[in-house]
HTML snippet that shows the backbone in 3Dmol.js (N, CA, C, O; Angstrom):
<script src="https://3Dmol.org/build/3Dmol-min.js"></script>
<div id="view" style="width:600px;height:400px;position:relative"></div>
<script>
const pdb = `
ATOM      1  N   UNK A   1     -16.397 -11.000   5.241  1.00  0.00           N
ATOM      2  CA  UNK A   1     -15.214 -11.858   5.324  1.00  0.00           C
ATOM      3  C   UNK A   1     -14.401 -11.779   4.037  1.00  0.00           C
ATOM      4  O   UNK A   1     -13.172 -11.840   4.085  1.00  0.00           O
ATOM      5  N   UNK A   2     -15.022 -11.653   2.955  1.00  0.00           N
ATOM      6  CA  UNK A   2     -14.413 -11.594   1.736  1.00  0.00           C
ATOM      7  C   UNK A   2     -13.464 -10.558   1.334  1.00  0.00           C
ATOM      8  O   UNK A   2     -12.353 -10.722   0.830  1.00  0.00           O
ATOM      9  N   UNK A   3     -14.216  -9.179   1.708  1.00  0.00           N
ATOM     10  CA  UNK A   3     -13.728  -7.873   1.741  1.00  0.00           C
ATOM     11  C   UNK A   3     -12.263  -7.926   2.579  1.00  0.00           C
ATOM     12  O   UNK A   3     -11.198  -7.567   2.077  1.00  0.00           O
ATOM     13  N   UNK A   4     -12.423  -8.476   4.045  1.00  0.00           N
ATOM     14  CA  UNK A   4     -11.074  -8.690   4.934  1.00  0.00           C
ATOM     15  C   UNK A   4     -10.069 -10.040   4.122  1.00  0.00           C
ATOM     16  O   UNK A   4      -9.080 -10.631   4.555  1.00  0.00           O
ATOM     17  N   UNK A   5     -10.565 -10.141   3.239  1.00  0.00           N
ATOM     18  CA  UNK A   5      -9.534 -11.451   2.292  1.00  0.00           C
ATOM     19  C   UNK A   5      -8.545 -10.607   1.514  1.00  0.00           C
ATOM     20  O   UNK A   5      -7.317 -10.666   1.468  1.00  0.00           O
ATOM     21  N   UNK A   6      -9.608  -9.622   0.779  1.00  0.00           N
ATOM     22  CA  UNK A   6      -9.188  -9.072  -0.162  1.00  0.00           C
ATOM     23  C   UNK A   6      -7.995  -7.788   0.467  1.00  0.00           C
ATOM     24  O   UNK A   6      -6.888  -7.389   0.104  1.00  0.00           O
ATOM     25  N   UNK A   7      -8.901  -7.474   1.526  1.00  0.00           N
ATOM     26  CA  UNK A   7      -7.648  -6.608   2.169  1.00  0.00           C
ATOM     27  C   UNK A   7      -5.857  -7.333   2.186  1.00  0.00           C
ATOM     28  O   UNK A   7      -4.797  -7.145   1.588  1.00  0.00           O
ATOM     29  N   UNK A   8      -6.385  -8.198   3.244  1.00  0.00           N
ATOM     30  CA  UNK A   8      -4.599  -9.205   3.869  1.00  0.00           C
ATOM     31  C   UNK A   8      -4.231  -9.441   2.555  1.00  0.00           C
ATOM     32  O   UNK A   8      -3.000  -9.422   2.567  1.00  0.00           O
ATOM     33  N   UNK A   9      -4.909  -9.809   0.592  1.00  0.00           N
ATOM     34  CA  UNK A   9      -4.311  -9.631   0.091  1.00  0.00           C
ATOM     35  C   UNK A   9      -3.639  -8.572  -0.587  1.00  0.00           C
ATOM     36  O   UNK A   9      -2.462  -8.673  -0.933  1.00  0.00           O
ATOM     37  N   UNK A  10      -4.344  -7.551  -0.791  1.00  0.00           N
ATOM     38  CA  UNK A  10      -3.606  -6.119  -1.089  1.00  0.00           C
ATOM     39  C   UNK A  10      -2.414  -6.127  -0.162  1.00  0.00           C
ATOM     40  O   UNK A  10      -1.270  -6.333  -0.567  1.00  0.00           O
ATOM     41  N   UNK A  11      -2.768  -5.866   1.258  1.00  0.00           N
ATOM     42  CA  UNK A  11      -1.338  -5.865   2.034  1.00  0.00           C
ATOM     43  C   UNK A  11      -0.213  -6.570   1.748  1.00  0.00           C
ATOM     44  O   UNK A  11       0.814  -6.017   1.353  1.00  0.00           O
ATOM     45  N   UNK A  12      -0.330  -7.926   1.938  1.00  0.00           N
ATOM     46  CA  UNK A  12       0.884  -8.960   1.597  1.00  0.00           C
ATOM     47  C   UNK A  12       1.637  -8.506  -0.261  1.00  0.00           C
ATOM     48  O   UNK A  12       2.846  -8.417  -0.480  1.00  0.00           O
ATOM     49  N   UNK A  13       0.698  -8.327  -1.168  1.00  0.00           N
ATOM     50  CA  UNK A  13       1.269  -7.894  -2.178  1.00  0.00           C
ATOM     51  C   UNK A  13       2.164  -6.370  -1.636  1.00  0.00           C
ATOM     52  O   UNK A  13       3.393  -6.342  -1.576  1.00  0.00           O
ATOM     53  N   UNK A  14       1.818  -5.905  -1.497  1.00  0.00           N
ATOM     54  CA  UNK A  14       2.943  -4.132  -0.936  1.00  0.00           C
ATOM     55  C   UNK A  14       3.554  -4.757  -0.177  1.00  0.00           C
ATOM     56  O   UNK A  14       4.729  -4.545  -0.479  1.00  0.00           O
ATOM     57  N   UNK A  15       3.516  -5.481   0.726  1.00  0.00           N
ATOM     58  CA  UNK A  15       4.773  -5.861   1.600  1.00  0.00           C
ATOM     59  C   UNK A  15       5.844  -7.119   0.636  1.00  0.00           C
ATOM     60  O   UNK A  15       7.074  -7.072   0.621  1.00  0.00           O
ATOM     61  N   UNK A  16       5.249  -7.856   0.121  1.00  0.00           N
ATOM     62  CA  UNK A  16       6.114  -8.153  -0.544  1.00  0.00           C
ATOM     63  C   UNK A  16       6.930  -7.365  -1.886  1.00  0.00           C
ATOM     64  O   UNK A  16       8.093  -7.522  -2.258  1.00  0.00           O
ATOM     65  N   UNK A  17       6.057  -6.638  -2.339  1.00  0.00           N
ATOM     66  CA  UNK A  17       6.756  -5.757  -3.207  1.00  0.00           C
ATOM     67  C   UNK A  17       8.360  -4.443  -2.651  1.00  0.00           C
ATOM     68  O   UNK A  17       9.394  -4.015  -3.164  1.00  0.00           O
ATOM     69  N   UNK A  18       7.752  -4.335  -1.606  1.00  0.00           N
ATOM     70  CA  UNK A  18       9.003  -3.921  -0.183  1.00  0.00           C
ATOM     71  C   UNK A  18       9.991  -4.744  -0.232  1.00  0.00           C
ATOM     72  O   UNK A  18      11.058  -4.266  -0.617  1.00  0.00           O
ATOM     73  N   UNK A  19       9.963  -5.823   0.037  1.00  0.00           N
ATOM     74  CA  UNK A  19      10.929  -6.750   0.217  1.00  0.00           C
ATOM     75  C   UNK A  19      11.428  -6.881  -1.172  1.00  0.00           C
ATOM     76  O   UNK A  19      12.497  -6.288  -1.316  1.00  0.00           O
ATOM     77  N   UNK A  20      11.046  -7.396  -2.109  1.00  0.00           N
ATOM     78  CA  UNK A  20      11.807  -7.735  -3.520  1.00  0.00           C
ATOM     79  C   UNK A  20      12.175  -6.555  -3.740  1.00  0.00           C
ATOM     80  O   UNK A  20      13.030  -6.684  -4.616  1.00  0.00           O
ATOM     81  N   UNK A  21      12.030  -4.958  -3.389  1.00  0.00           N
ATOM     82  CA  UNK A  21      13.262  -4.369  -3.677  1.00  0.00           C
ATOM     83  C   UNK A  21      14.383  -4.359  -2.759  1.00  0.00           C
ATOM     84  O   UNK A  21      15.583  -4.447  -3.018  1.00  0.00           O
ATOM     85  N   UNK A  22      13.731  -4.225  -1.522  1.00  0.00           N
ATOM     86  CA  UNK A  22      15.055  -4.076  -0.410  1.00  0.00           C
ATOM     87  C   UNK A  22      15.891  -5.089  -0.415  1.00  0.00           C
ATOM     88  O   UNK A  22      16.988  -4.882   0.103  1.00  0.00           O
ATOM     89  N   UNK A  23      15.627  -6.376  -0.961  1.00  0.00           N
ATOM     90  CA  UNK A  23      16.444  -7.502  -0.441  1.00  0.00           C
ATOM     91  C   UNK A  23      16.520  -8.064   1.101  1.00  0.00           C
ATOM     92  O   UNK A  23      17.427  -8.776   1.533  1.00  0.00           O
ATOM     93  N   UNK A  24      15.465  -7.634   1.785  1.00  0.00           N
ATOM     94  CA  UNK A  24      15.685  -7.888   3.202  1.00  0.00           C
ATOM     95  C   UNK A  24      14.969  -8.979   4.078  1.00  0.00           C
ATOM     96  O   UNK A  24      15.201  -9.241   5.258  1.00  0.00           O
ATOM     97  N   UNK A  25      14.299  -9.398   3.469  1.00  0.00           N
ATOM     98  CA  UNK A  25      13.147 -10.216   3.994  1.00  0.00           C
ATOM     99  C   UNK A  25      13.541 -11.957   3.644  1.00  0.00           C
ATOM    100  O   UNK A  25      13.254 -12.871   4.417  1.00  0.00           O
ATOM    101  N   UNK A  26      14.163 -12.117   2.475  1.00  0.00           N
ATOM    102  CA  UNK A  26      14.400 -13.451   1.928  1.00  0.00           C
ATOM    103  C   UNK A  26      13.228 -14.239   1.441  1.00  0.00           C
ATOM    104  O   UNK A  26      12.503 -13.865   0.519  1.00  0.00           O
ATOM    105  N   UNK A  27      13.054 -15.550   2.231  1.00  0.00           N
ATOM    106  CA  UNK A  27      12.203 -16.220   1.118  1.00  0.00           C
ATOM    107  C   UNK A  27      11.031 -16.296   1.455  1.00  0.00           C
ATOM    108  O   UNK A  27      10.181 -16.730   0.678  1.00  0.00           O
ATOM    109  N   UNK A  28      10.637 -15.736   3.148  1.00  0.00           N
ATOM    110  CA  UNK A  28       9.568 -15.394   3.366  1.00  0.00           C
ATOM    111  C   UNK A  28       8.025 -14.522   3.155  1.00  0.00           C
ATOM    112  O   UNK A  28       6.847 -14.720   3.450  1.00  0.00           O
ATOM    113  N   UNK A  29       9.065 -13.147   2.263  1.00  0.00           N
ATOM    114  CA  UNK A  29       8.208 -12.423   1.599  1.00  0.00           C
ATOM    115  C   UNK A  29       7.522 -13.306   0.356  1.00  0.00           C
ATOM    116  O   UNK A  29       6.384 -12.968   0.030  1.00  0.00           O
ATOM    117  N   UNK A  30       8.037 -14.223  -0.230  1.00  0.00           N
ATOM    118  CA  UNK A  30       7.650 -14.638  -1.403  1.00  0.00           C
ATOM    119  C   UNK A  30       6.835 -15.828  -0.840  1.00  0.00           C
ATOM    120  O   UNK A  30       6.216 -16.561  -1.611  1.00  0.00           O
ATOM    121  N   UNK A  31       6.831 -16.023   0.481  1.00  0.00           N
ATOM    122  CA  UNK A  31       5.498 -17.227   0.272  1.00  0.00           C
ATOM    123  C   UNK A  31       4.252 -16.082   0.877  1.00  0.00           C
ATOM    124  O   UNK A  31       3.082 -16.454   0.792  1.00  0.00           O
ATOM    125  N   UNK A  32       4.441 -15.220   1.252  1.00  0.00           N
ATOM    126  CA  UNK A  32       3.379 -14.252   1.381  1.00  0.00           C
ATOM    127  C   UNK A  32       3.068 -13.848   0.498  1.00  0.00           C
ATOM    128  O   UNK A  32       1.949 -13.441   0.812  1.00  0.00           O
ATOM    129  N   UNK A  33       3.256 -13.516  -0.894  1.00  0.00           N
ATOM    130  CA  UNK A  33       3.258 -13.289  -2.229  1.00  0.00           C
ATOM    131  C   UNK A  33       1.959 -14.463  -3.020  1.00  0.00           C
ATOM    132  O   UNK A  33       0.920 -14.265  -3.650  1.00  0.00           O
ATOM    133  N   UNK A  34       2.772 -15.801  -2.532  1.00  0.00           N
ATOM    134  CA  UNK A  34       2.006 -17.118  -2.898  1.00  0.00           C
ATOM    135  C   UNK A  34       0.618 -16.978  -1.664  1.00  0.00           C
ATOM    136  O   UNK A  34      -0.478 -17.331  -2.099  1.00  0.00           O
ATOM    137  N   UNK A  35       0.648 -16.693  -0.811  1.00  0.00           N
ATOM    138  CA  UNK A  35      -0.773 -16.323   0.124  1.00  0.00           C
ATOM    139  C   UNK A  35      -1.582 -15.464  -0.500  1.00  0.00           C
ATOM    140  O   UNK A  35      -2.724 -15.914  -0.596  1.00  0.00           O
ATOM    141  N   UNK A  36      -1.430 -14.361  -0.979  1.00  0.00           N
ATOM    142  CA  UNK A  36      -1.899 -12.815  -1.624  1.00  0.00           C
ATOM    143  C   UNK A  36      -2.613 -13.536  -2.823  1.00  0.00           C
ATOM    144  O   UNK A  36      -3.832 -13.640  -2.961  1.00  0.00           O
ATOM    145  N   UNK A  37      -1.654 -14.011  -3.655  1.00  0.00           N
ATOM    146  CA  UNK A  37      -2.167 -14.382  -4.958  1.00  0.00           C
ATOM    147  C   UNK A  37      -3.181 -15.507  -4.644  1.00  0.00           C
ATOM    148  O   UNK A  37      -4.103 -15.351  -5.445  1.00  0.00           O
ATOM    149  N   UNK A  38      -3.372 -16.301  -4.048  1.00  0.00           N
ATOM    150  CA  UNK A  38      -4.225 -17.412  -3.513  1.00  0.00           C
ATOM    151  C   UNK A  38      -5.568 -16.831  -2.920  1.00  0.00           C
ATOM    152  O   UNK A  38      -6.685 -17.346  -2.955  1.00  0.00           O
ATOM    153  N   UNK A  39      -5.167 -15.596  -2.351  1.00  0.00           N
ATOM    154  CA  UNK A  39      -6.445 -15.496  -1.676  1.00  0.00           C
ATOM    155  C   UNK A  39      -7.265 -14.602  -2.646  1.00  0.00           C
ATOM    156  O   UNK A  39      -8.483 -14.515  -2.488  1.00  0.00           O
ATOM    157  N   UNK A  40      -6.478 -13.775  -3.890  1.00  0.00           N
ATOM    158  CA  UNK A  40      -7.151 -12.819  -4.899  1.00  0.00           C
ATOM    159  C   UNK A  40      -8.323 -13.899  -5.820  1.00  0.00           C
ATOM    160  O   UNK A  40      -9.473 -13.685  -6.203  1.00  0.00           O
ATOM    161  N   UNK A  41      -7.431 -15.094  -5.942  1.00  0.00           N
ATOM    162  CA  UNK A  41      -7.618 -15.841  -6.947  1.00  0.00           C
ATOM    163  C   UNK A  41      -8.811 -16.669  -6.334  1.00  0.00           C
ATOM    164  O   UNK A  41      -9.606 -17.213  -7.102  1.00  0.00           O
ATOM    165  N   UNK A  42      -8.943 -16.770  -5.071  1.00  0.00           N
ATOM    166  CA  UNK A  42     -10.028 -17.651  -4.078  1.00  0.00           C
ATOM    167  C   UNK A  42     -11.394 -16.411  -4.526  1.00  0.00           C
ATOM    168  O   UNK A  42     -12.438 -16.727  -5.098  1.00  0.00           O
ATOM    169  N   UNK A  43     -11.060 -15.163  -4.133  1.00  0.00           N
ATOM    170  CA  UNK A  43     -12.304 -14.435  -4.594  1.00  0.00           C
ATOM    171  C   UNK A  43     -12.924 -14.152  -5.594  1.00  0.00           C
ATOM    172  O   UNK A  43     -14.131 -13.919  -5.651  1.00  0.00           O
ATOM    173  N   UNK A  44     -11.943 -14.146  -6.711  1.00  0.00           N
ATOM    174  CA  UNK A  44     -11.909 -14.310  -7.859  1.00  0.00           C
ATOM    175  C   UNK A  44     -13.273 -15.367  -8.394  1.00  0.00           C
ATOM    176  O   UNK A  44     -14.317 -14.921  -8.871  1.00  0.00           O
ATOM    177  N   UNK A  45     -12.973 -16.824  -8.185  1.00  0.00           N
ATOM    178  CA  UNK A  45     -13.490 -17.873  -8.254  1.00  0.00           C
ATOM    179  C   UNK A  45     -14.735 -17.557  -7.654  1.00  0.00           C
ATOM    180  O   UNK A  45     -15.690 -18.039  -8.263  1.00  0.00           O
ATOM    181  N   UNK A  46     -15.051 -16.810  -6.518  1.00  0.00           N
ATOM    182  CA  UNK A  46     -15.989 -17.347  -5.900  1.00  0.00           C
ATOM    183  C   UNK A  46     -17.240 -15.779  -6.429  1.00  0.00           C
ATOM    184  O   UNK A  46     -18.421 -15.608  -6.125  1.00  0.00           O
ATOM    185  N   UNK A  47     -16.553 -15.145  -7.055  1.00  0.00           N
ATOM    186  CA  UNK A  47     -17.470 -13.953  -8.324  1.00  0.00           C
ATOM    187  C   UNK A  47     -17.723 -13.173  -7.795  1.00  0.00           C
ATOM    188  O   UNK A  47     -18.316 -12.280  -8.399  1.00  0.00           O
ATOM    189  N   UNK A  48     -17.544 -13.058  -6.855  1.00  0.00           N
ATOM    190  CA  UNK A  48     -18.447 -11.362  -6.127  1.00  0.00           C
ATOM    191  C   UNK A  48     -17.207 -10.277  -6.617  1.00  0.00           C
ATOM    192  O   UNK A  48     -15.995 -10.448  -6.754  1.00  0.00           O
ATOM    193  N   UNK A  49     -17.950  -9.269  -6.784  1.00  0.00           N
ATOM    194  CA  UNK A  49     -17.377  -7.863  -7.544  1.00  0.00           C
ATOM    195  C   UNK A  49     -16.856  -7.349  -6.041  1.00  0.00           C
ATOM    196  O   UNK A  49     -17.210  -7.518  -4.874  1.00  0.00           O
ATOM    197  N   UNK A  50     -15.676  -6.533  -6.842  1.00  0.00           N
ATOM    198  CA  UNK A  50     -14.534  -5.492  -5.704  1.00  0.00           C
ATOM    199  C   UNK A  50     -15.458  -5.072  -5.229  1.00  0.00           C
ATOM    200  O   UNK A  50     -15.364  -4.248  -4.319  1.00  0.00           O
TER     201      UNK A  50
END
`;
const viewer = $3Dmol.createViewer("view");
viewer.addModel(pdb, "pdb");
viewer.setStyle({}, {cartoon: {color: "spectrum"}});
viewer.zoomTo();
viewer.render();
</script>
């Protein structure tokens, strides 16, 4: 389960990184951004290695 955390966050970071260049997405990419970073930071906390 952790591993599939860490995935949806890798993804959401590249997709939001897509969007903050294209300009196309608005303010939605950036709460997916705030999801990504939440869920790095959830595994983070909880210590298990990449």
């Amino acid at each position: 389960m952790s591993n599939l955390l860490y995935t949806l966050a890798v993804i959401l970071i590249i997709f939001w990184a897509i969007g903050f260049f294209a300009y196309s997405a608005g303010a939605i990419i950036h709460i997916l951004l705030v999801i990504a970073i939440i869920a790095i930071l959830l595994r983070l906390i909880q210590g298990r290695s990449l």
